[in-house]
C-alpha positions as a Markdown table, in Angstrom:
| # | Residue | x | y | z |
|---|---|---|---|---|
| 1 | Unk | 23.3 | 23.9 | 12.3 |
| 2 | Unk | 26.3 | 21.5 | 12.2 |
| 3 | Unk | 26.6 | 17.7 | 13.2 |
| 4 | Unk | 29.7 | 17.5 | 15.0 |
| 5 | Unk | 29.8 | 13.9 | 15.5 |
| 6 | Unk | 27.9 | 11.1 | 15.1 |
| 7 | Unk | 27.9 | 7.4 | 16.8 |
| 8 | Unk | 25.8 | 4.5 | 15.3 |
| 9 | Unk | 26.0 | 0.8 | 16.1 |
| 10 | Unk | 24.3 | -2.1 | 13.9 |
| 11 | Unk | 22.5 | 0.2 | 11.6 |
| 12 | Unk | 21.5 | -1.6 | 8.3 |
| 13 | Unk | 25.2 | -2.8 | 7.1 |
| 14 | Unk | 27.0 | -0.1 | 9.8 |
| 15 | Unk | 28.2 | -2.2 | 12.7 |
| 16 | Unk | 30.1 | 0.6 | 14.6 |
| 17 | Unk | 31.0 | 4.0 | 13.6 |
| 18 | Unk | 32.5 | 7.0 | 15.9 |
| 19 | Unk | 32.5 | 9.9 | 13.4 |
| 20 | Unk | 33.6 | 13.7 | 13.7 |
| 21 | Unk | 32.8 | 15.7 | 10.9 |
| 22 | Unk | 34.2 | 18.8 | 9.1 |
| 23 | Unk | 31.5 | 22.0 | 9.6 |
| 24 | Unk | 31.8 | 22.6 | 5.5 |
| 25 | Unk | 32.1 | 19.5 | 3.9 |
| 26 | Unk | 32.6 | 15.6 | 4.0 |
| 27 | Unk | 33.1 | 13.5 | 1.1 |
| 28 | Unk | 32.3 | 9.7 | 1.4 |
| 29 | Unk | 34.1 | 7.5 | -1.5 |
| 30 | Unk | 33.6 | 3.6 | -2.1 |
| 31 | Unk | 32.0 | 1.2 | -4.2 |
| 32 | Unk | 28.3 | 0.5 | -4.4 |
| 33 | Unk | 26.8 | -1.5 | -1.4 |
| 34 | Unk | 29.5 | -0.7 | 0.7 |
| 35 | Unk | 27.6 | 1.3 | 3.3 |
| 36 | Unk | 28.0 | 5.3 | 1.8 |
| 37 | Unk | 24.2 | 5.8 | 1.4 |
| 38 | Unk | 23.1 | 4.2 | 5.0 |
| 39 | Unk | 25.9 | 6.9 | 6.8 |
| 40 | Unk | 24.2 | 9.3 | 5.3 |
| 41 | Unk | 20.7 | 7.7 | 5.9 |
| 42 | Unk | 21.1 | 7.8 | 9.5 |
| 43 | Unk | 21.8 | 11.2 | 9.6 |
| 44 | Unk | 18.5 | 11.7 | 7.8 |
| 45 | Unk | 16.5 | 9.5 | 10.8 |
| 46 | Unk | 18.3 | 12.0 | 13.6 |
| 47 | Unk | 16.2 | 14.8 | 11.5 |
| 48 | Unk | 12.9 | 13.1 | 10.6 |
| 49 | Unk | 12.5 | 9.7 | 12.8 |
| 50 | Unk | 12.6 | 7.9 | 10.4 |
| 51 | Unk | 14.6 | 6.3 | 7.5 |
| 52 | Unk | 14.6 | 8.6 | 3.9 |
| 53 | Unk | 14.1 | 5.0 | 1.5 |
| 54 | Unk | 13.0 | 2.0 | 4.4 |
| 55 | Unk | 10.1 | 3.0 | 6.6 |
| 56 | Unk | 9.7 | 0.0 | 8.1 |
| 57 | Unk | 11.8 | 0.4 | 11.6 |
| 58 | Unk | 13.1 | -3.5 | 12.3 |
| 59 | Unk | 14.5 | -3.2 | 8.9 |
| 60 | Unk | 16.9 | -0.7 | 9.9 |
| 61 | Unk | 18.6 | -2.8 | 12.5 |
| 62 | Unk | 21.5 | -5.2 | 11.2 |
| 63 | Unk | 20.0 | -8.5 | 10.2 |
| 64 | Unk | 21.9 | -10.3 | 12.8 |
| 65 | Unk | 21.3 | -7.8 | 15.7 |
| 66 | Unk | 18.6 | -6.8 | 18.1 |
| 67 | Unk | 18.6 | -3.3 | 17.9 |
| 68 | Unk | 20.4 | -0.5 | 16.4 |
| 69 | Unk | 21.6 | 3.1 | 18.4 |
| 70 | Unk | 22.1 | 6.3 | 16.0 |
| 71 | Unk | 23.5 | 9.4 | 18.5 |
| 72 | Unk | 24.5 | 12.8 | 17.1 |
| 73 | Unk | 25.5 | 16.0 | 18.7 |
| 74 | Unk | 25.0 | 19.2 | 17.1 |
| 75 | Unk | 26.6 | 23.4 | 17.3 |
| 76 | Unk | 23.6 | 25.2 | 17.4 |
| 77 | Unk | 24.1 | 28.6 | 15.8 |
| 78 | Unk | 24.6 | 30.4 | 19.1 |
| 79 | Unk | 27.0 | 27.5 | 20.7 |
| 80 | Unk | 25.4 | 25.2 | 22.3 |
| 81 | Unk | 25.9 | 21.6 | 21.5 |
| 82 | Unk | 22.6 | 19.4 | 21.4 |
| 83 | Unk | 22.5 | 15.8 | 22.1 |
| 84 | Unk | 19.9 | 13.4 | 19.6 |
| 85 | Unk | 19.6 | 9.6 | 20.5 |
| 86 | Unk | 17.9 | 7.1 | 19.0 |
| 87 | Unk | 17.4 | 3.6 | 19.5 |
| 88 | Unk | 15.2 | 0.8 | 17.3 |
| 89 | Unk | 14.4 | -2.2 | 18.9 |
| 90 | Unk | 12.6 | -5.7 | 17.4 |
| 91 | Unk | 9.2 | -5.4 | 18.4 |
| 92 | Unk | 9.5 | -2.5 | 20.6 |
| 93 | Unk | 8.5 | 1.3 | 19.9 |
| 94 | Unk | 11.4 | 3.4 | 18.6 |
| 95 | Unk | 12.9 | 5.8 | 21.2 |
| 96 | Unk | 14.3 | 9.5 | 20.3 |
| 97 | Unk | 15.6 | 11.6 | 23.2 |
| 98 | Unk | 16.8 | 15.2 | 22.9 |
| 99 | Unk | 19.4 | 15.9 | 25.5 |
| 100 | Unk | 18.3 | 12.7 | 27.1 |
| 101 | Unk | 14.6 | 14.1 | 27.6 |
| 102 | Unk | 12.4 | 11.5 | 25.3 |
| 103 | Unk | 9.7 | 13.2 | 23.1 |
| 104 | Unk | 6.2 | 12.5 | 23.9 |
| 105 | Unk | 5.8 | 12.5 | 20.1 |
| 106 | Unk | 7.9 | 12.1 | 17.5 |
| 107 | Unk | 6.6 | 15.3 | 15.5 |
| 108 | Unk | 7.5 | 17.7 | 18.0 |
| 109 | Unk | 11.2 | 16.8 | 16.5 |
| 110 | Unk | 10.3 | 17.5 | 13.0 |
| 111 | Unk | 12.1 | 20.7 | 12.3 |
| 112 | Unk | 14.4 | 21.4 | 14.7 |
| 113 | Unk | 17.7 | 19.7 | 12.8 |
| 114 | Unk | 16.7 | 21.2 | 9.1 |
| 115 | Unk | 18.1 | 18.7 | 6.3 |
| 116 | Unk | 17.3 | 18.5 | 2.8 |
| 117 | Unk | 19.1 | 15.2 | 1.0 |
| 118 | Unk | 19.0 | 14.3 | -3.0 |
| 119 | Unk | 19.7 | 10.7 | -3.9 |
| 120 | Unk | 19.1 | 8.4 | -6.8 |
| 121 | Unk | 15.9 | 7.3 | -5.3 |
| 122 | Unk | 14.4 | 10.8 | -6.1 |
| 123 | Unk | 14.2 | 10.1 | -9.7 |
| 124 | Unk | 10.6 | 8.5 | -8.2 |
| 125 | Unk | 9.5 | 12.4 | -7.6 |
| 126 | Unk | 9.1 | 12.5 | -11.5 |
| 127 | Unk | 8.3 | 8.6 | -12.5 |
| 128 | Unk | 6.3 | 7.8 | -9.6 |
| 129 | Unk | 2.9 | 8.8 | -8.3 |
| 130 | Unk | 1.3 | 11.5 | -7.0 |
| 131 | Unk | 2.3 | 10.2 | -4.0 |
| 132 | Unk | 5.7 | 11.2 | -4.1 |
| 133 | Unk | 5.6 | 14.8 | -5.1 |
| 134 | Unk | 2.8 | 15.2 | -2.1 |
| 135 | Unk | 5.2 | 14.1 | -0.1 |
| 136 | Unk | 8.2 | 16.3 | -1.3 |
| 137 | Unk | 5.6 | 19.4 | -0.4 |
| 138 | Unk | 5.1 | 17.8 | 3.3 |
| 139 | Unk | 8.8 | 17.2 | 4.0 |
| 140 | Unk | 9.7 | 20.8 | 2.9 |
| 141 | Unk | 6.3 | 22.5 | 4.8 |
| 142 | Unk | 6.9 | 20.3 | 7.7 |
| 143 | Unk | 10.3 | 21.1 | 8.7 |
| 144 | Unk | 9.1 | 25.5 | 9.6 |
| 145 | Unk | 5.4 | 24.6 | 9.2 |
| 146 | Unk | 4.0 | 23.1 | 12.6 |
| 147 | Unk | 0.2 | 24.1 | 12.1 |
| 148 | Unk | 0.8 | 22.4 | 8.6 |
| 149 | Unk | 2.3 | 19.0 | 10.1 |
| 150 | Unk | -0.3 | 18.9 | 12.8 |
| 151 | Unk | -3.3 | 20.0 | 10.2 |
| 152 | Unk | -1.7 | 17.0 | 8.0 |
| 153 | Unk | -1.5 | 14.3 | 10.7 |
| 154 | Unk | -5.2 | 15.5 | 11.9 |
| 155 | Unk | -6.5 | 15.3 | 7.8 |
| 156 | Unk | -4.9 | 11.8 | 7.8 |
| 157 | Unk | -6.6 | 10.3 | 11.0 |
| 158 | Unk | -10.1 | 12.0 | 9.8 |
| 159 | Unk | -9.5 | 10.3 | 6.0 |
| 160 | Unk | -8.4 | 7.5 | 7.9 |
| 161 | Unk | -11.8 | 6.6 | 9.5 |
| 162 | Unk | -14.0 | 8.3 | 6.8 |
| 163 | Unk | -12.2 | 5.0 | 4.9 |
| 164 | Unk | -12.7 | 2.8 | 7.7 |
| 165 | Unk | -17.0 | 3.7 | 7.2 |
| 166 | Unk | -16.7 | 3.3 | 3.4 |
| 167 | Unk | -15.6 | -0.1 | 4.2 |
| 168 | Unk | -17.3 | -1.3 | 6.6 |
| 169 | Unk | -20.5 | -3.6 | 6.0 |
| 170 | Unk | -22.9 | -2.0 | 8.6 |
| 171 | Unk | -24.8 | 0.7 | 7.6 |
| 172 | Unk | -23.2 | 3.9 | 9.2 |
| 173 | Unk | -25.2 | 7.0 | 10.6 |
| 174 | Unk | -25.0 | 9.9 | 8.2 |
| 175 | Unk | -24.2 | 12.0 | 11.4 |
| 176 | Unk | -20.8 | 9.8 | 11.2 |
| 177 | Unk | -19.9 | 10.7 | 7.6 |
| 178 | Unk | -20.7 | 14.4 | 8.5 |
| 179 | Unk | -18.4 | 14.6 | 11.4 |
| 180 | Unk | -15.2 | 13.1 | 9.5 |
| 181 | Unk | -15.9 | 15.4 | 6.4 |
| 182 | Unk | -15.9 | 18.8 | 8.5 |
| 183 | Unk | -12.7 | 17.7 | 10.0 |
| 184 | Unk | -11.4 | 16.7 | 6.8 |
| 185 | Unk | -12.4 | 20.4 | 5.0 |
| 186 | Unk | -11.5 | 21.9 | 7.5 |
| 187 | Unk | -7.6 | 20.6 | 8.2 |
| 188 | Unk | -7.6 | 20.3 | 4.0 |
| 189 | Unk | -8.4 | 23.7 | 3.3 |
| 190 | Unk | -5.0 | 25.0 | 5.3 |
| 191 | Unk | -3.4 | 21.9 | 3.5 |
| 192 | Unk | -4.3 | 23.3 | 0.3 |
| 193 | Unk | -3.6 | 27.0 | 0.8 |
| 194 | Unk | 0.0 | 26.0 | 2.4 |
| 195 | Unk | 1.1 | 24.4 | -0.6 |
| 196 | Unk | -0.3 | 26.5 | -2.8 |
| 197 | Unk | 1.5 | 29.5 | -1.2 |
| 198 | Unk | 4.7 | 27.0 | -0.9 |
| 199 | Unk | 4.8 | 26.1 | -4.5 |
| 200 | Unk | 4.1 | 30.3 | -5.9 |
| 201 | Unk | 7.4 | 31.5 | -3.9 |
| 202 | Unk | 9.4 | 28.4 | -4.9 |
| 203 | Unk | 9.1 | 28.3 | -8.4 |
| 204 | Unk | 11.3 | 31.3 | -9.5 |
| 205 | Unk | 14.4 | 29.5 | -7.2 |
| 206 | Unk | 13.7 | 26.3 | -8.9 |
| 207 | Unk | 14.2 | 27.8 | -12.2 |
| 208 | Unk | 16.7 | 30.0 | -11.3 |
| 209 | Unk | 18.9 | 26.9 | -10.3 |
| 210 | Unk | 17.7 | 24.3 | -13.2 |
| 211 | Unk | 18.9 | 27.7 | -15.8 |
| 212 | Unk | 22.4 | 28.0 | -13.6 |
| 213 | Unk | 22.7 | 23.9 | -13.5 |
| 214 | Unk | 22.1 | 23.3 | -17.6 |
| 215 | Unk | 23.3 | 26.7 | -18.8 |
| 216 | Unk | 20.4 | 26.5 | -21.3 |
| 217 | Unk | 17.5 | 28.4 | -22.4 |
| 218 | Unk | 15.7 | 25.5 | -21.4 |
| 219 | Unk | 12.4 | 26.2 | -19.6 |
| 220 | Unk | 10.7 | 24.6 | -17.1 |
| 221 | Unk | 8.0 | 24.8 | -14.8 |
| 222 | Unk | 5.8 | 23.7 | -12.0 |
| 223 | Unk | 1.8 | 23.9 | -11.3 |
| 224 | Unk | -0.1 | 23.1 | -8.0 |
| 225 | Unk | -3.0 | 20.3 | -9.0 |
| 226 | Unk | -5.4 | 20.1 | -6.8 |
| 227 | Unk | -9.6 | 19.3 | -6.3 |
| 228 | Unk | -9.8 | 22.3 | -4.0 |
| 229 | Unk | -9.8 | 25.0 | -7.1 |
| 230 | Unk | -12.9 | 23.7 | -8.1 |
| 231 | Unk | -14.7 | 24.4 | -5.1 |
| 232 | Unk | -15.2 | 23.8 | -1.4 |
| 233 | Unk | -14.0 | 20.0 | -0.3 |
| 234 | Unk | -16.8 | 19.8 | 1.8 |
| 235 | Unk | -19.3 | 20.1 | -0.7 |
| 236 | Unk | -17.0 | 18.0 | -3.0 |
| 237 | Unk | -16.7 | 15.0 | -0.5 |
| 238 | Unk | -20.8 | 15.2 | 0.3 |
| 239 | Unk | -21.6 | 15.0 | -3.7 |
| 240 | Unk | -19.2 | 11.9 | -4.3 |
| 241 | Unk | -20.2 | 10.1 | -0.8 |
| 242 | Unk | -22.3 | 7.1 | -2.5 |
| 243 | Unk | -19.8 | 7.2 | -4.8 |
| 244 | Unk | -17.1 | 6.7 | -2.1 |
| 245 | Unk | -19.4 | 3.8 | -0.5 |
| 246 | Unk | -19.2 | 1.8 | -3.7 |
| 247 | Unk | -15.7 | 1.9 | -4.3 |
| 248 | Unk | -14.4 | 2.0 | -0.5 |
| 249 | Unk | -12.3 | 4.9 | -0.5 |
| 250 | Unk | -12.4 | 8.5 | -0.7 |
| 251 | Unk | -11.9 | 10.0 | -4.4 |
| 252 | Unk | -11.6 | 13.7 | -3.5 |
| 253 | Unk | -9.4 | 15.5 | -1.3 |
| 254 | Unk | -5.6 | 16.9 | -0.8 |
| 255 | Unk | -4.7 | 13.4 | -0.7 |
| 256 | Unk | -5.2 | 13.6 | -4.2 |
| 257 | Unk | -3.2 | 16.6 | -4.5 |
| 258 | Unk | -0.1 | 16.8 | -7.9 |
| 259 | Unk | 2.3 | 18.6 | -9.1 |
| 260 | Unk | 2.8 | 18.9 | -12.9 |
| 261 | Unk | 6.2 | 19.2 | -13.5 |
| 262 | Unk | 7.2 | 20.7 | -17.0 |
| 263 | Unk | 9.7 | 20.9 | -19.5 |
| 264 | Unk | 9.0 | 23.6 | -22.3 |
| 265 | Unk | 5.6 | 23.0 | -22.5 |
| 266 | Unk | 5.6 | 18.8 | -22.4 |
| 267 | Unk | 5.9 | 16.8 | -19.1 |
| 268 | Unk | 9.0 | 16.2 | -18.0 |
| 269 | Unk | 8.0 | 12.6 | -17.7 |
| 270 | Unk | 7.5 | 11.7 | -21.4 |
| 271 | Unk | 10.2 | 14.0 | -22.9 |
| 272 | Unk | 12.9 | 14.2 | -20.4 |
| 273 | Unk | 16.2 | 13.2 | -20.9 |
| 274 | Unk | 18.6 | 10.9 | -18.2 |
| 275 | Unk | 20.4 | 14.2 | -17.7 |
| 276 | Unk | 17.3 | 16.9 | -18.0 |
| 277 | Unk | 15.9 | 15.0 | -15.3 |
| 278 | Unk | 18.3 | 14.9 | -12.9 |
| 279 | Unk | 18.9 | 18.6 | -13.3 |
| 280 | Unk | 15.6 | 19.0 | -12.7 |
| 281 | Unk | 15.4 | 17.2 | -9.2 |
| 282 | Unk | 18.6 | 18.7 | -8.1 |
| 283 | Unk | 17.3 | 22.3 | -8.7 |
| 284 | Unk | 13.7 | 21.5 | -6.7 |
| 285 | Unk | 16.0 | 20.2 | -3.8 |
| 286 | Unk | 18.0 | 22.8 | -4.2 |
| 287 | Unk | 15.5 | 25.2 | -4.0 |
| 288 | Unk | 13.7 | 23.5 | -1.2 |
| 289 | Unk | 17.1 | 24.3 | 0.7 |
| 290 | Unk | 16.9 | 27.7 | -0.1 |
| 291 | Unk | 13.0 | 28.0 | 0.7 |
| 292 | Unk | 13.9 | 26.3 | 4.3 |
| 293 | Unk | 17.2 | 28.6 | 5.3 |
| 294 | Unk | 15.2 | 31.7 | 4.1 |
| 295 | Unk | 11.9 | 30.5 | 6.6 |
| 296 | Unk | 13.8 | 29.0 | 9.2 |
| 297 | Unk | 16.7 | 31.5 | 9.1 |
| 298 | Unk | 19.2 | 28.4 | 9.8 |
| 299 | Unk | 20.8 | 27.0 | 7.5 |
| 300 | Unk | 20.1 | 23.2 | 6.5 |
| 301 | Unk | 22.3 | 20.4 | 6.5 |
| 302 | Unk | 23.1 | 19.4 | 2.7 |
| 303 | Unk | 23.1 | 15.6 | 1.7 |
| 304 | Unk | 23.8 | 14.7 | -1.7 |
| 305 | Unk | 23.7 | 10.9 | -2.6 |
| 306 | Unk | 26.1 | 9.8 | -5.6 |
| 307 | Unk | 24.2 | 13.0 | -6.9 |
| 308 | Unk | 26.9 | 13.2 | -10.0 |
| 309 | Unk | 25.5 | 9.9 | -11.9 |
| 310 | Unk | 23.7 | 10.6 | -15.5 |
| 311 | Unk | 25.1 | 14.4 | -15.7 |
| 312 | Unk | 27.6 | 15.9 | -18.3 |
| 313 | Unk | 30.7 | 17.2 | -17.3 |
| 314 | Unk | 29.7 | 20.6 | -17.3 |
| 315 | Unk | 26.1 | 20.2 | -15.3 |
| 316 | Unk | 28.7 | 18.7 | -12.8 |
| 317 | Unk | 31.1 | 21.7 | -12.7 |
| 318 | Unk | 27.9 | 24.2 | -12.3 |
| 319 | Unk | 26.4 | 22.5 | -9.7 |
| 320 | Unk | 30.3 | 22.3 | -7.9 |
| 321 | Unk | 30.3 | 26.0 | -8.4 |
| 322 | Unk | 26.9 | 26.4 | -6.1 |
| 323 | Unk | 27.7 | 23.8 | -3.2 |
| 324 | Unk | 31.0 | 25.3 | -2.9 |
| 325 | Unk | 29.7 | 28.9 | -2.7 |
| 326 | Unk | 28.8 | 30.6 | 0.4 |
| 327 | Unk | 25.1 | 29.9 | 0.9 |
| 328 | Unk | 25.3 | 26.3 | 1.9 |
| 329 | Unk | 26.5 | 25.4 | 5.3 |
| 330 | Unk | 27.6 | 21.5 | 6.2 |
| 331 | Unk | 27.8 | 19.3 | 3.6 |
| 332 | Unk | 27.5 | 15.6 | 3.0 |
| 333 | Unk | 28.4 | 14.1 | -0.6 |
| 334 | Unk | 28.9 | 10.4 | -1.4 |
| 335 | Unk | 30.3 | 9.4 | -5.1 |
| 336 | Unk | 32.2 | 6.5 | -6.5 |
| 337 | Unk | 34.6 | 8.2 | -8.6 |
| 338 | Unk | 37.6 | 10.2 | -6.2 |
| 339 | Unk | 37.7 | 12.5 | -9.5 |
| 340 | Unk | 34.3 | 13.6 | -8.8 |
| 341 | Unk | 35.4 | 14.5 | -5.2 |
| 342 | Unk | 39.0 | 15.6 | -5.9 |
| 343 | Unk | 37.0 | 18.2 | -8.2 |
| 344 | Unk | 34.7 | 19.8 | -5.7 |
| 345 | Unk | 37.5 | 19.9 | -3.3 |
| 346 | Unk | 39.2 | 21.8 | -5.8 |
| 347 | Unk | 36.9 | 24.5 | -5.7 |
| 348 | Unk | 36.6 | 24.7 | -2.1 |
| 349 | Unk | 39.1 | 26.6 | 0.3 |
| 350 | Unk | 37.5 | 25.9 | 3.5 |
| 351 | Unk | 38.0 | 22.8 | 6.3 |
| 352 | Unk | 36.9 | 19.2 | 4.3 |
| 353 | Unk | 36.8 | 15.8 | 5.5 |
| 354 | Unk | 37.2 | 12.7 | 3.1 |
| 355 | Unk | 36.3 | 9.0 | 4.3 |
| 356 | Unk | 36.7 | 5.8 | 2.6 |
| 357 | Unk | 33.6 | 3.4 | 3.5 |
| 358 | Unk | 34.1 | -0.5 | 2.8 |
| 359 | Unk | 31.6 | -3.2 | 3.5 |
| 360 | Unk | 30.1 | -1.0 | 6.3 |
| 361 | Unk | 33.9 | 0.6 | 8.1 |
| 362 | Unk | 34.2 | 3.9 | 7.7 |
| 363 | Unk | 37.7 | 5.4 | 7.6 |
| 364 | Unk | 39.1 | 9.0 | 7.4 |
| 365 | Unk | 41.2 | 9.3 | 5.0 |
């Protein structure tokens, strides 16, 4: 899978941008807050409709504009080139077109343009919530997964109105609760046993790449947390139901779901390093890479966000040593420091790109 160019108008601080691209890798160098991370941003809303850090659509488009156009085409792996469009308006649903057909819904898309992309704002997937690491699971189960996304977008709507009943100050029929909670132990019990599958095969290739990264007998791990190993979530969600009506919300389910993320046998929270950290993210995306070019048997586009911030010199020269190798296809990397970029360049024979981006202009250098 290859993006062979891309067109955006009034996206965040982008005015205008007509881009081909290199089909091994394209390095992006400029100061902070000049633009690098929204280029590459955009590419992530051709793959998931939406933005990866901004969900919230009008704030996509340019503060002084009324809408904002994103349009990539892409070399399939047998050579066809595929067209993606999408267009945000104020006030108006989103558009997304492939090959100027419009989805019906915007899941369908999920998965066909495979992308995984580390940025600074993944530090949150170890000092955030629960919330976040769920959500690392969905993204990477999502993108081969479609009985997963659709038995995830079905849980959701059930939880959805179980929460609306807790709420609400009339007296619901018990039938009511009964009908939400089948659907919700049902959908939740393929939830659970996805990502419990997911997370067995990915560990090894998470540690595999956090040992390569730090070069370290360092150990780390990863456990699946979730209500479902204590028993059926039907039964669980029927025992805490007055429970549920007190507080307004409901207490059990794979919405609930963690991941206990380890280093040595401490959490990598309250011991971890700057550097240990990082390392640690950059191995679990890059081992979600490998999990989806292994299911999907295409291989995903590569985004790494000013990914060399916080990491010792020699952390930075392993993790050269993998991008540069043949297992990764296409390649986006943004970075501050030209050294960082002259070095990974260095190490890599093949056709490359390098931009300069300035208060939104992007220029190819």
């Amino acid at each position: 899978m290859i993006l062979e160019r891309l067109s955006i108008l009034d996206y965040k601080n982008i005015i205008q941008a007509d881009l081909s691209f290199s089909s091994k890798l394209n390095c992006f160098l400029g100061n902070n807050g000049m633009g690098k991370t929204n280029l590459l941003d955009a590419i992530y809303y051709l793959s998931f409709c939406k933005s990866h850090n901004n969900l919230i659509d009008s704030q996509n488009i340019k503060h002084d504009a009324d809408f904002a156009l994103i349009q990539g085409y892409y070399l399939e792996n047998e050579g066809k080139v595929d067209e993606f469009f999408c267009s945000l308006r104020r006030r108006q649903k989103k558009q997304f077109k492939y090959n100027k057909k419009e989805y019906e819904k915007f899941s369908d898309h999920i998965g066909r343009l495979p992308l995984v992309m580390i940025s600074p704002s993944d530090s949150e997937l170890i000092t955030g919530g629960s919330e976040e690491r769920r959500k690392f699971m969905d993204v990477v189960l999502s993108q081969f997964d479609k009985e997963y996304l659709q038995s995830l977008i079905r849980y959701n709507k059930a939880l959805q109105q179980r929460n609306a009943l807790l709420k609400s100050d009339i007296q619901a029929d018990e039938s009511l609760y009964e009908l939400w909670e089948e659907q919700l132990a049902a959908e939740g019990q393929i939830i659970y046993t996805r990502r419990q599958r997911f997370i067995q095969e990915f560990i090894p290739t998470f540690q595999y790449y956090y040992s390569f990264i730090c070069q370290s007998n360092e150990e780390v791990s990863l456990a699946y947390e979730s209500q479902l190993s204590e028993g059926s979530l039907l039964g669980l969600l029927k025992q805490k139901r007055e429970r549920d009506k007190i507080l307004g919300y409901t207490t059990v389910g794979v919405h609930r779901d963690d991941l206990d993320m380890r280093l040595g046998e401490y959490s990598i929270k309250k011991v971890g390093s700057q550097g240990q950290n990082k390392t640690y993210i950059v191995a679990m995306k890059l081992a979600q890479f490998d999990f989806l070019q292994k299911s999907q048997q295409i291989t995903p586009i590569l985004l790494l966000d000013d990914i060399f911030d916080k990491l010792d010199s020699s952390r930075v020269e392993q993790i050269v040593k993998l991008v540069s190798g043949e297992n990764f296809g296409q390649i986006f990397i943004t970075d501050t420091n030209r050294e960082h970029l002259d070095e990974i360049l260095k190490g890599i024979n093949s056709d490359h790109h390098l931009y300069e981006v300035k208060g939104g202009e992007i220029s190819r250098l």
